[in-house]
C-alpha positions as CSV (number, residue, x, y, z in Angstrom):
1,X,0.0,0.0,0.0
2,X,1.5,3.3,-1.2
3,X,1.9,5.9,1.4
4,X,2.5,9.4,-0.3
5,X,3.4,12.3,2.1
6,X,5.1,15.8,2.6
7,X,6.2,17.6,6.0
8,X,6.1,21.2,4.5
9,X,9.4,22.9,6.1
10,X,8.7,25.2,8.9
11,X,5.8,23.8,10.1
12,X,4.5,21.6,12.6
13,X,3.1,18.4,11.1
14,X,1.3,16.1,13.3
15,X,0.2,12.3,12.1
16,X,-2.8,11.1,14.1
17,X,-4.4,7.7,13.9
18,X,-5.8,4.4,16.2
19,X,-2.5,2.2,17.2
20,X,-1.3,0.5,15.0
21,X,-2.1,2.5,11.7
22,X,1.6,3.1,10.7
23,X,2.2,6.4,12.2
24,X,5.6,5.4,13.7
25,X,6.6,3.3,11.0
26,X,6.2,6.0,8.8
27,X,8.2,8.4,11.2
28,X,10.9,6.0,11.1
29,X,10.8,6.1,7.7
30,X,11.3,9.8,7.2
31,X,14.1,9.8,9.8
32,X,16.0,7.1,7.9
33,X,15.8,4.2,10.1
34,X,13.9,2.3,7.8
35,X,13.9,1.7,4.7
36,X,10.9,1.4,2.4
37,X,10.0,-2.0,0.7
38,X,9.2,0.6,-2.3
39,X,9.3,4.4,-3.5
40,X,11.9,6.6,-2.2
41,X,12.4,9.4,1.0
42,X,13.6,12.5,0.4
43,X,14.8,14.8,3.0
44,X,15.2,18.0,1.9
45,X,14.2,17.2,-1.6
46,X,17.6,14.4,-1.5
47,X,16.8,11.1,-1.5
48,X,18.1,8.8,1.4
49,X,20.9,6.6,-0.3
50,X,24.1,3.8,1.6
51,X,26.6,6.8,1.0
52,X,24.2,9.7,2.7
53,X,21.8,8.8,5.3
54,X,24.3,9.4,8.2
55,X,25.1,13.1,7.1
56,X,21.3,13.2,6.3
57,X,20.4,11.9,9.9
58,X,22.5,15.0,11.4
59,X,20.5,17.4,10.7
60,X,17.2,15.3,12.8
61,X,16.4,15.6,16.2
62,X,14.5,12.4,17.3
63,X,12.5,12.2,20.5
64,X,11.1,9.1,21.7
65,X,8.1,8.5,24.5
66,X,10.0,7.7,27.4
67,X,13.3,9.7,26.6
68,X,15.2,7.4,25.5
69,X,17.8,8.5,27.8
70,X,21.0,6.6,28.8
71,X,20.5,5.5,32.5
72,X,24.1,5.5,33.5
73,X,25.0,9.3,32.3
74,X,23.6,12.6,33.8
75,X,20.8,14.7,32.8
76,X,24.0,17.2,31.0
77,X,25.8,13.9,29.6
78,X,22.8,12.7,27.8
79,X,22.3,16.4,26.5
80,X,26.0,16.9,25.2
81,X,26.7,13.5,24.0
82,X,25.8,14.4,20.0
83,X,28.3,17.7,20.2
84,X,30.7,15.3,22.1
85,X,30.7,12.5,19.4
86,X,31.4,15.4,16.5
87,X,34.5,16.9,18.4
88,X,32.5,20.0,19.8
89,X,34.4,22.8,21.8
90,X,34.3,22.7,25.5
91,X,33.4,26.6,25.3
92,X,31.1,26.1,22.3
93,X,29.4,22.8,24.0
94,X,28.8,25.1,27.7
95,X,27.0,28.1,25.0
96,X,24.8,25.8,23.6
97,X,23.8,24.3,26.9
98,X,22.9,27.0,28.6
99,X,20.9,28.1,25.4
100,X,19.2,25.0,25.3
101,X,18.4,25.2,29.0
102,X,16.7,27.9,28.4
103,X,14.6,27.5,26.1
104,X,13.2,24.5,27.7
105,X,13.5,25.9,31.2
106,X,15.2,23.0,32.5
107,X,17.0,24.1,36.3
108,X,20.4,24.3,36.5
109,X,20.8,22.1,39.4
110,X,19.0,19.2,38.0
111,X,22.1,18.6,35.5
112,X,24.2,16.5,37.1
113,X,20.5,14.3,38.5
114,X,20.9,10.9,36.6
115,X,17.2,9.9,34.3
116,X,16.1,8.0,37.4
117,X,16.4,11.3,39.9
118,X,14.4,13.4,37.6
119,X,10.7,13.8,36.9
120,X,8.9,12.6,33.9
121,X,8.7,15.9,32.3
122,X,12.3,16.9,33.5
123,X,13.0,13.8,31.3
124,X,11.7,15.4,28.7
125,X,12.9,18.4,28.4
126,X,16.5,16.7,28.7
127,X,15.5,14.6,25.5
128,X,14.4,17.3,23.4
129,X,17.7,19.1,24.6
130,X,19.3,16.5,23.0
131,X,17.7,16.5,20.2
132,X,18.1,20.3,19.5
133,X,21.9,19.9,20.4
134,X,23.4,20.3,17.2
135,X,20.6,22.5,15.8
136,X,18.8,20.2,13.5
137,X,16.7,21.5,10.7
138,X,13.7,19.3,11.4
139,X,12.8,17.3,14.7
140,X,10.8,14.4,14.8
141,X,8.7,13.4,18.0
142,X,7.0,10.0,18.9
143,X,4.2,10.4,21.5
144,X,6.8,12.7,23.3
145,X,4.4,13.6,25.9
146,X,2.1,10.2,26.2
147,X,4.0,8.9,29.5
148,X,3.1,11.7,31.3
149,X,0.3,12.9,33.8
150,X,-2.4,15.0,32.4
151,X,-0.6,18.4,34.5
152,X,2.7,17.9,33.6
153,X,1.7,16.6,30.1
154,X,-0.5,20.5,29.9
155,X,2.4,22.2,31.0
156,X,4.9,20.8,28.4
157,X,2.8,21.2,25.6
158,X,2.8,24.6,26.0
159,X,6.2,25.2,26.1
160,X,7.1,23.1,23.3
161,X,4.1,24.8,20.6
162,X,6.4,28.0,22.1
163,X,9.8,25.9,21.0
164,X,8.2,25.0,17.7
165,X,7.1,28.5,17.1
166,X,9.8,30.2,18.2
167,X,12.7,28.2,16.2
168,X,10.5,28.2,12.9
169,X,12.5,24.5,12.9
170,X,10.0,21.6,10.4
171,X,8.4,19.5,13.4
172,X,6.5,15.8,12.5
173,X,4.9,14.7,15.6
174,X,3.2,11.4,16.4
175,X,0.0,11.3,18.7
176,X,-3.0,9.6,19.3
177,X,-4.6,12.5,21.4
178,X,-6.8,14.4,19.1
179,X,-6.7,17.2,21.7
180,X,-3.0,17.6,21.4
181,X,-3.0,17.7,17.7
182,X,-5.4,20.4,17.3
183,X,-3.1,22.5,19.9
184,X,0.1,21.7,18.1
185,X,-0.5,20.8,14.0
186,X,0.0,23.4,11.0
187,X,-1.0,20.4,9.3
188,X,-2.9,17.4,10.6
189,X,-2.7,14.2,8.7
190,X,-5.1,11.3,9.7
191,X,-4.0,7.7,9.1
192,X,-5.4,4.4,9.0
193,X,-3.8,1.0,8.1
194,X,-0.9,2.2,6.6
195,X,-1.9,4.9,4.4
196,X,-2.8,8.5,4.7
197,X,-6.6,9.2,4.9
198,X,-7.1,12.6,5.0
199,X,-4.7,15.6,5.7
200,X,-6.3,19.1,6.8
201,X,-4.5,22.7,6.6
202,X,-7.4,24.0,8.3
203,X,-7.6,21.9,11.9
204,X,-10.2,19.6,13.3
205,X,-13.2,21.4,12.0
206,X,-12.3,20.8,8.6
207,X,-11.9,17.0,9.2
208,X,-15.5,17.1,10.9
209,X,-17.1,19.3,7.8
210,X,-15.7,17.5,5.3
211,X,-14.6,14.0,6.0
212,X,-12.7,12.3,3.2
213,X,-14.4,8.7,4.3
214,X,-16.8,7.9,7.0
215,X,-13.4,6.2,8.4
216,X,-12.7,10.0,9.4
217,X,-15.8,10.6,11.5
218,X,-15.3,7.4,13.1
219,X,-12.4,8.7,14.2
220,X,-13.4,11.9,15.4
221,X,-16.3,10.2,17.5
222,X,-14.6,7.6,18.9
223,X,-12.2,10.1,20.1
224,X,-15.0,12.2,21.8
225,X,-16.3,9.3,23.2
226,X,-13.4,8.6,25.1
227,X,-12.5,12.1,25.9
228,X,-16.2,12.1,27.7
229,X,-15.3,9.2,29.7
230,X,-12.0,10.2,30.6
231,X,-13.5,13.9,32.1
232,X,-16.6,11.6,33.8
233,X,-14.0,9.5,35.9
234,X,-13.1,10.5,39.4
């Protein structure tokens, strides 16, 4: 099944769908990690080849649910590992730290906490540190925010739509939370089974006006439904 899709640069691209639909898959795709059994990827209008993919894969931040950080280093040797591995300056390196430290308002004093002594969010906010540590042209998020409690979860939203925004950096995020794609998307492409359904410039309300299949308002309810039950609990 052919899959046919285009992250325009400088915008926030977010693929929503049930589990299972491909949206990952297809994110590993466009980072490179996979390779298609047909068709080609193009980053940057190159296509990924044996002789480029590495030098391709630099300029790609990658952020995973949990973190993906490395249990044994600190909060700031999980951050500067990338500008270690390419040789980076010591003076250089402590610049773009306490840039990046900024941005995502991380404390100070939590930098030398190992993964386990921080927070979820904390965790967080070191992986998309990471990510941003040799200024990559587009990032490229999987559920980053799905392990964490609704508060914290609210709270790091906001700052990354201000990240995004504020960088002008091409962002393709994965959720399943149809909440959390209307606050973040430029572009919200819906997917089922492997293929891309329906893509909408114009958020939610276009999806809901004009669905492309009744697969699309299936969707849309279902997602309401559960919203409704998650807002009845105690």
């Amino acid at each position: 099944m052919a899959t046919d899709l285009t992250a325009d640069a400088g915008r926030t691209t977010v693929l929503i769908g049930p589990s299972g639909c491909g949206k990952s898959t297809v994110l590993r795709l466009m980072l490179g990690l996979i390779k298609p059994d047909d068709g080609q990827v193009l980053f940057d209008g190159v296509p990924y080849n044996r002789e480029n993919t590495q030098a391709l894969r630099r300029r790609m931040g990658y952020v995973i649910q949990d973190g993906g950080l490395f249990p044994h280093l600190t909060a700031r040797n999980n951050v500067l590992l990338p500008a270690k591995y390419f040789g980076w300056k010591a003076e250089r390196i402590r610049a773009r730290l306490a840039e990046l430290r900024g941005l995502t308002r991380f404390p100070a004093d939590a930098l030398d906490r190992y993964p386990v002594e921080l927070s979820g969010g904390q965790r967080q906010r070191v992986a998309i540190m990471r990510a941003l540590m040799l200024d990559a042209d587009a990032l490229f998020l999987d559920e980053p925010l799905g392990a964490l409690d609704p508060m914290v979860r609210a709270e790091l939203q906001k700052d990354l739509r201000e990240i995004f925004r504020g960088l002008g950096k091409t962002v393709v995020l994965v959720t399943h939370d149809l909440a959390e794609a209307a606050f973040f998307a430029d572009v919200i492409v819906l997917m089922s089974n492997g293929r891309v359904v329906q893509a909408s410039y114009a958020g939610l309300g276009e999806l809901a006006r004009a669905p492309a299949e009744p697969f699309v308002t299936q969707f849309l309810d279902a997602q309401r439904t559960v919203l409704a039950l998650e807002q009845r609990s105690p």
